[in-house]
C-alpha positions in Angstrom: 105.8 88.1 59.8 102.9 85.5 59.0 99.4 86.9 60.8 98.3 84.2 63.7 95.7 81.9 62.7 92.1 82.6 64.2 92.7 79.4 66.3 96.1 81.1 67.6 94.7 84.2 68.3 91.5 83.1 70.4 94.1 81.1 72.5 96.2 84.1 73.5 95.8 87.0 75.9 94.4 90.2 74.4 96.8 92.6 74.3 94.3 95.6 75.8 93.4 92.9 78.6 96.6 92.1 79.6 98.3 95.7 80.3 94.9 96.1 82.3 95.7 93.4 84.5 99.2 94.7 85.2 97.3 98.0 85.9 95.9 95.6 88.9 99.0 95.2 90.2 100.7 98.4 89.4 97.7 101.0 91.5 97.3 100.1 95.0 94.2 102.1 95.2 92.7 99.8 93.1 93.1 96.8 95.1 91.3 98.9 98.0 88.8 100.2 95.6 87.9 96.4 94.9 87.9 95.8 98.5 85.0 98.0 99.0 83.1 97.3 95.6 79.6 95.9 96.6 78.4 95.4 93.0 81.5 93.3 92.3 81.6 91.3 95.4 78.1 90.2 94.0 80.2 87.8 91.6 82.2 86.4 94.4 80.8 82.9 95.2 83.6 80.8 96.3 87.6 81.0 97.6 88.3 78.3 95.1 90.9 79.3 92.6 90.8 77.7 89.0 93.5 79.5 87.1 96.1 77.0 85.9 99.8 78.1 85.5 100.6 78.9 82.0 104.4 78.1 82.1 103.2 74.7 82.3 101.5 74.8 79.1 104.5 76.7 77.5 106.9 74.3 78.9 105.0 71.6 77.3 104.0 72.8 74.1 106.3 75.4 73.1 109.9 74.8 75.3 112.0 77.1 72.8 109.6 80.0 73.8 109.6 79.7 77.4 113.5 79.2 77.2 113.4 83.0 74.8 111.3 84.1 78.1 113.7 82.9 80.5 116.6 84.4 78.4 115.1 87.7 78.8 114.2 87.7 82.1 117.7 86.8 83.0 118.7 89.7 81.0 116.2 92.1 83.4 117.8 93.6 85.9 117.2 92.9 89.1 114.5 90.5 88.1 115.2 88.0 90.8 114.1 88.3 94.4 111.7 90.4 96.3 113.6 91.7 99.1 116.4 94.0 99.0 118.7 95.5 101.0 119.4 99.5 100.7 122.5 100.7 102.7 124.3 104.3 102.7 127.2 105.2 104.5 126.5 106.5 108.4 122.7 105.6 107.9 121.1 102.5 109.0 120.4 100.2 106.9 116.5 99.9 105.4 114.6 97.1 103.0 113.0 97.5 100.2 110.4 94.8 99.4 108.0 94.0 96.3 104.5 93.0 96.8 101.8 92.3 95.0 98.1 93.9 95.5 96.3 90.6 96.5 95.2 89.0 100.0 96.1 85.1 98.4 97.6 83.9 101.5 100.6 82.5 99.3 101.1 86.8 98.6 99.7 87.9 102.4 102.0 85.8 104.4 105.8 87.3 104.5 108.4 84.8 104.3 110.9 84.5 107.1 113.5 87.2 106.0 111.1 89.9 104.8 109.1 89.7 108.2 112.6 89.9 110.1 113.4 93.3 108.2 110.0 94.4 108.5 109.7 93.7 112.5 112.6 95.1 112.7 111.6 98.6 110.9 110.9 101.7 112.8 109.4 103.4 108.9 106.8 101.5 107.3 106.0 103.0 103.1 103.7 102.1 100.6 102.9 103.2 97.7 99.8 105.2 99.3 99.0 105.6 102.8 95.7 107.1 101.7 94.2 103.3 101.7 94.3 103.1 105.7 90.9 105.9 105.2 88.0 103.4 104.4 86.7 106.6 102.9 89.5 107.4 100.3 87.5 106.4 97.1 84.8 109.0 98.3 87.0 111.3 98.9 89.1 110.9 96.1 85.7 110.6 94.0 84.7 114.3 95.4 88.2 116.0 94.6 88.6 114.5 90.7 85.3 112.8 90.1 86.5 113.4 86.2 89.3 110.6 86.8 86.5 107.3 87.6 83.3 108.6 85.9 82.1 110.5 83.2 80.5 113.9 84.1 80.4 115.4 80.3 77.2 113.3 79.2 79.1 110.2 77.9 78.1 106.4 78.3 79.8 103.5 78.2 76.6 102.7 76.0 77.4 105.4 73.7 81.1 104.9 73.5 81.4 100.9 73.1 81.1 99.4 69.6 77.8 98.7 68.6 78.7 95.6 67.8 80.4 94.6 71.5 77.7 96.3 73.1 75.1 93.1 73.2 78.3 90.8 74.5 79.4 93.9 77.1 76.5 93.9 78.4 75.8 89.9 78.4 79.0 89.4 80.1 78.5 92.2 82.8 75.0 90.4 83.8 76.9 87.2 84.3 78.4 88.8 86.8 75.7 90.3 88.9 76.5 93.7 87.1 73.9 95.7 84.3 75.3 97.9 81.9 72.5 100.2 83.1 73.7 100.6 86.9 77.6 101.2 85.5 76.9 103.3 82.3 78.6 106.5 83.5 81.6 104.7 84.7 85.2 105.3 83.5 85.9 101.6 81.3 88.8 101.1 83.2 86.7 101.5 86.9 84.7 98.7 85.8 86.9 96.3 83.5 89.2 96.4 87.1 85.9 95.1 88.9 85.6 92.1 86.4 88.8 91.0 85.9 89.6 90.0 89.7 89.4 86.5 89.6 86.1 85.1 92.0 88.5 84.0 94.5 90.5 87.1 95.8 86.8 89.2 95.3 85.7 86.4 97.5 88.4 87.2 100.4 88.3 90.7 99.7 84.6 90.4 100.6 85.3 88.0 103.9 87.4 91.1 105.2 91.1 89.6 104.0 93.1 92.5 104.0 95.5 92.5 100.8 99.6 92.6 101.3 100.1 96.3 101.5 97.0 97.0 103.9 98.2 94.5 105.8 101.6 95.9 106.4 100.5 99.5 106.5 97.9 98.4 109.5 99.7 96.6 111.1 103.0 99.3 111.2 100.1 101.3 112.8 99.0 99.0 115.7 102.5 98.7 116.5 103.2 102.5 116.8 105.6 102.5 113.5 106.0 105.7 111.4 103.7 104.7 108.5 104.1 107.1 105.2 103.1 107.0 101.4 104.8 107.5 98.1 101.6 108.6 96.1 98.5 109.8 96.4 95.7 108.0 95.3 94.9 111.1 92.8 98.3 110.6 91.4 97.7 107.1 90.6 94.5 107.5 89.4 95.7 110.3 87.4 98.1 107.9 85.8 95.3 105.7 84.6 93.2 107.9 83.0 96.0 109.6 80.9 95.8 106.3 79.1 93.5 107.1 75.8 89.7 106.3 75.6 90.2 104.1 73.5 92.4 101.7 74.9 90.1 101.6 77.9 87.4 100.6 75.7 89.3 97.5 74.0 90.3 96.1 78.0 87.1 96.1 78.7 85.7 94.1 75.4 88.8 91.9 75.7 88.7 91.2 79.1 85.3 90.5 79.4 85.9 88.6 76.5 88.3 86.4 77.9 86.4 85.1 80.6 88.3 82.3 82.5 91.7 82.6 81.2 92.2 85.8 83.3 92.6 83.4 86.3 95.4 81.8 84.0 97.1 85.3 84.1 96.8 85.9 87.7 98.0 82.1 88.7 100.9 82.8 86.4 101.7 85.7 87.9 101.3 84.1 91.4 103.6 81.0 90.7 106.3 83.7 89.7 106.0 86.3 92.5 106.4 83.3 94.8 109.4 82.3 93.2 110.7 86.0 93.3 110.8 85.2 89.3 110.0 89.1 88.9 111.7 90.0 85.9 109.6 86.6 84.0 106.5 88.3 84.5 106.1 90.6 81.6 107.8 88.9 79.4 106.0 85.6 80.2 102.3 87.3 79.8 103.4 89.3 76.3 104.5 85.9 75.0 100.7 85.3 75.3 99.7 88.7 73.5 98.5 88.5 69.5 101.5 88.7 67.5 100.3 90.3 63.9 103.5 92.0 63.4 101.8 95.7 64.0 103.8 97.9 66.1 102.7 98.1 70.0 103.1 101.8 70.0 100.6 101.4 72.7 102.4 99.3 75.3 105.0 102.2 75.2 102.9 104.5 76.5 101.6 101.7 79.3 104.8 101.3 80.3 105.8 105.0 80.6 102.7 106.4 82.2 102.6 103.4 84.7 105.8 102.0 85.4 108.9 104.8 84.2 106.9 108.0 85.5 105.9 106.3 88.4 109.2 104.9 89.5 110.8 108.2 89.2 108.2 109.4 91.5 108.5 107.0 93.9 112.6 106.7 94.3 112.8 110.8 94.6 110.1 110.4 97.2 111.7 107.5 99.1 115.3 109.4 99.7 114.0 111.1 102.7 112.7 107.8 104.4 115.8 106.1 103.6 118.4 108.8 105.0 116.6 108.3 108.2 117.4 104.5 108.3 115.7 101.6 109.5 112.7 102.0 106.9 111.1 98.8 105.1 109.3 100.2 102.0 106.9 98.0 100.1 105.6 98.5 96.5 104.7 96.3 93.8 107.0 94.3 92.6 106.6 95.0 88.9 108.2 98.7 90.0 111.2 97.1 91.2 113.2 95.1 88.1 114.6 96.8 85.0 117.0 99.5 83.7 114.4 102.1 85.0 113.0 100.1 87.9 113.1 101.0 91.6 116.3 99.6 92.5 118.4 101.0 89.5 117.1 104.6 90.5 117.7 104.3 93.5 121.1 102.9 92.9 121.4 106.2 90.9 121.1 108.4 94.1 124.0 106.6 96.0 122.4 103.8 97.4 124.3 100.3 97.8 121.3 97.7 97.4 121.8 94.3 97.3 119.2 91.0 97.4 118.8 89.3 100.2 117.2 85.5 99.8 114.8 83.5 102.1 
């Protein structure tokens, strides 16, 4: 396999960068996290979005590629829709709905059949109902303070490249954020921070609560059983098993980046609206570099965040179902493939089906 030209490489996603942006939308707690991050609201100046929707530039530039995409997507299971329906003999039935971690009103705002099945529910789950405490990061801080920050005497400052440490540091005060205040932060803490585009730090900031928080508060207002599939210590846990050193390449690459991170996340978005689930992965590695090494490294992603994580989730999610009448809401990545939410769940005896706005 030829090696991508420098050109070719400096116009695709980093590969490091772009399994820490799924990590966005795969942890719940760090959506809240965000929420309640002062020294990255700092960077939040407007609610104008300015990513641009890279299946345009595929379809015009490289149409055999997006149609390989497509293929394999197609090939995902259950990688179309974002409602489901979950039904078992002499139990009512419940849904099961993917979300994604953002307060974009084009995410925020249910369409008409998901807020039917969700009005509708007596059992509200998410993936953790820890983020209805504004203070779970503190408390999550005091119990594993190992997990977001170094307590053994290491730096970022002595762990980063010496030769990505002037651009690091460069790129962090662009964004209202010195090396120097964040030093003793965990790489993957603070890459999070700067790779939420302006605009959602922007509504996060104005008080915009993000899809899950949303539903979660409101099933609480209304007197609705609201429960959780993790605990924020489990899915931090799940981050941080990921190697040093793959923290430390996100955060060069994404900060590297700079503005084509929108470009992920407005890709992302056009798909999740469409219920285009299963596109997504395969749509964003297309943009990874291709030097024909092996991606032992992805493998691991996908285990630690996605495979372990979904076994987790459907075992814990039997008991709210059996009851009936539950709408459970996760991300939506969890929800398509041959290990994915519904096909586990399928596994237990569970007849799911889509159901379509």
């Amino acid at each position: 396999m030829k090696t991508a030209s420098p050109r070719a490489r400096t116009d695709r996603i980093a590969d490091h960068a772009l399994r820490i942006v799924l990590a966005l939308h795969l942890l719940l707690f760090l959506s809240f996290a965000l929420a309640l991050a002062t020294a990255a609201a700092a960077r939040a100046e407007t609610t104008a979005c300015t990513g641009k929707d890279l299946i345009v530039k595929l379809a015009r530039d490289h149409p055999q590629k997006l149609a390989a995409i497509r293929a394999e997507a197609e090939a995902t299971p259950n990688g179309d829709g974002l409602l489901w329906k979950v039904e078992k003999d002499g139990v009512a039935p419940s849904y099961l709905f993917g979300t994604m971690h953002l307060a974009d009103p084009r995410v925020a705002n249910l369409l008409p059949e998901a807020s039917r099945a969700y009005d509708a529910s007596t059992t509200v789950a998410i993936e953790t109902v820890e983020i209805l405490d504004p203070q779970a990061p503190a408390k999550a801080m005091a119990e594993r303070p190992d997990l977001m920050m170094f307590t053994d005497g290491r730096t970022l400052e002595k762990l980063l490249p010496a030769d990505k440490i002037d651009g690091v540091r460069a790129a962090l005060a662009k964004r209202g954020v010195p090396l120097a205040a964040v030093s003793r932060m965990k790489p993957w803490m603070l890459t999070s921070m700067v790779a939420m585009p302006a605009c959602e730090m922007a509504r996060k900031k104005a008080g915009a609560a993000f899809l899950d928080l949303k539903l979660a508060k409101d099933a609480k207002a209304q007197g609705k059983n609201v429960q959780g599939l993790e605990t924020i210590v489990e899915q931090l846990d799940a981050m941080a098993s990921l190697s040093l050193d793959f923290h430390i390449k996100g955060l060069v690459e994404t900060l590297a980046l700079g503005s084509r991170l929108d470009d992920m996340y407005e890709t992302m978005l056009v798909l999740y609206t469409k219920g285009r689930i299963g596109m997504i992965m395969p749509m964003l590695q297309s943009f990874a570099p291709d030097d024909g090494k092996p991606d032992d490294g992805y493998a691991a992603f996908e285990q630690k965040m996605i495979d372990a994580r979904n076994a987790v989730m459907a075992s814990r999610a039997v008991p709210i179902l059996d009851k009936g009448n539950a709408f459970i809401a996760v991300g939506a990545l969890h929800l398509p493939g041959d290990k994915g939410l519904i096909e586990r769940l399928r596994a237990k005896g569970y007849r799911i089906s889509a159901v379509g706005d």
